[in-house]
C-alpha positions as CSV (number, residue, x, y, z in Angstrom):
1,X,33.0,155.9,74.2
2,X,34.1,153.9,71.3
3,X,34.1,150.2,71.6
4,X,34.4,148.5,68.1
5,X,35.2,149.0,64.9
6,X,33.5,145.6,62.9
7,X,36.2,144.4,60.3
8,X,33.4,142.4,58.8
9,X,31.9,145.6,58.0
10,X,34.0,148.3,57.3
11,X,34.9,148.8,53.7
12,X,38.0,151.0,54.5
13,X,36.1,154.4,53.8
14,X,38.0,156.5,56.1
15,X,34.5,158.5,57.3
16,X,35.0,158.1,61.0
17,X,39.0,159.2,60.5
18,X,37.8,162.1,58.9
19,X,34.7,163.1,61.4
20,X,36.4,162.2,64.7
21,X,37.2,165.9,66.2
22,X,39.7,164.0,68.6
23,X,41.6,161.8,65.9
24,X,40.6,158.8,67.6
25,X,41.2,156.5,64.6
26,X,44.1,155.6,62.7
27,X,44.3,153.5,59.4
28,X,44.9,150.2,59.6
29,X,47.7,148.4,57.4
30,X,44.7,146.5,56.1
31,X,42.6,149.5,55.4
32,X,40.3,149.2,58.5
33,X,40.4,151.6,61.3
34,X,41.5,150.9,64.5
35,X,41.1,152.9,67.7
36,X,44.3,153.7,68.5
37,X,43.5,156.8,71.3
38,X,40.3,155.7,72.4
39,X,40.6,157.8,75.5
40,X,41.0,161.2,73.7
41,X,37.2,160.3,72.5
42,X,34.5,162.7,73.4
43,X,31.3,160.1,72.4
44,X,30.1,162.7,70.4
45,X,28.8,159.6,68.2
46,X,29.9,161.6,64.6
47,X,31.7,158.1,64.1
48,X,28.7,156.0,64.3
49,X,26.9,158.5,62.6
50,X,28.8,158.9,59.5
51,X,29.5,155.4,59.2
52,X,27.9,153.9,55.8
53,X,28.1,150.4,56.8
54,X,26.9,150.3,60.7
55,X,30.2,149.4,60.9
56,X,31.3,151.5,64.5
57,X,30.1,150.8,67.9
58,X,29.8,154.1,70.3
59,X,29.0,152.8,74.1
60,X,27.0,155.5,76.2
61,X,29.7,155.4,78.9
62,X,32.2,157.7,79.8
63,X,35.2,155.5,80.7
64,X,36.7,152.1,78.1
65,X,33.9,149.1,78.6
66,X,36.3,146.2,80.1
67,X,37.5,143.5,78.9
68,X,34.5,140.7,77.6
69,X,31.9,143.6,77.9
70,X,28.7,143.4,75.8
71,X,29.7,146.7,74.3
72,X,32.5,144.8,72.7
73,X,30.8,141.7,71.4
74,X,30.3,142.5,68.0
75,X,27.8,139.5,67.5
76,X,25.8,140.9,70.5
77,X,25.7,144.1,69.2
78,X,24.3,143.0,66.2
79,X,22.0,140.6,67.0
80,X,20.5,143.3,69.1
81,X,20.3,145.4,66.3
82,X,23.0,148.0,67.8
83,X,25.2,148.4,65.1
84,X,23.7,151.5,63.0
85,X,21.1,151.8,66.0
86,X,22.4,155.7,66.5
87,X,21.9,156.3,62.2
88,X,18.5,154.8,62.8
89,X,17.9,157.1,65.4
90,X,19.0,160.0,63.1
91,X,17.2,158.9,60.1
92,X,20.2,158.5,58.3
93,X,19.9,154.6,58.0
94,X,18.3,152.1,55.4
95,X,20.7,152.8,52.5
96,X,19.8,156.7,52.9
97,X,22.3,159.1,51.8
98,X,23.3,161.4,54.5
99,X,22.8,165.1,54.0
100,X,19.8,167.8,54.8
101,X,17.2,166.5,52.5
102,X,17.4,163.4,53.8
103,X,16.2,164.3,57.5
104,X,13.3,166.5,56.3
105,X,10.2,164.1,57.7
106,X,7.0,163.7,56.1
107,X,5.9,166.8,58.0
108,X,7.7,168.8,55.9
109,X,7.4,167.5,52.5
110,X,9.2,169.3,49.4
């Protein structure tokens, strides 16, 4: 489920509005996103994925993390090198772009 969206990091690119298949986000009147119907979301992670600056937080739980949960300590989450961990996962992180070429591994070179 989604649990943060960092202000410190998001550069207002509207990616995870435009991804979310459940509308999760809305736009902030300062340009970042804020979860406004965080229990329509399906933690299908496209959020997290799609997110150029590691800027989203998707929890493996089913149900909202409460109140002062790690999930929602965006300090914690980076420190512990959380933030982007699902692009790293993915392949997609490091400054890649996103798109097909850029998963092909070294075991299937050009």
């Amino acid at each position: 489920m989604i649990e943060l969206v960092s202000a410190e990091r998001c550069i207002g690119c509207d990616r995870c509005i435009e991804v979310c298949p459940t509308r999760v986000f809305d736009r902030g009147h300062d340009g970042v996103p804020v979860i406004a119907r965080q229990d329509t979301c399906q933690t299908c992670f496209q959020c997290e994925a799609y997110c150029p600056t590691d800027a989203l937080f998707v929890a493996p739980l089913t149900a909202p993390a409460a109140g002062g949960s790690p999930h929602r300590d965006a300090h914690g989450l980076e420190a512990a090198g959380l933030l982007g961990g699902y692009r790293r996962e993915l392949g997609w992180g490091g400054g890649r772009p996103l798109g097909a070429r850029t998963a092909v591994g070294p075991e299937y070179p050009d």
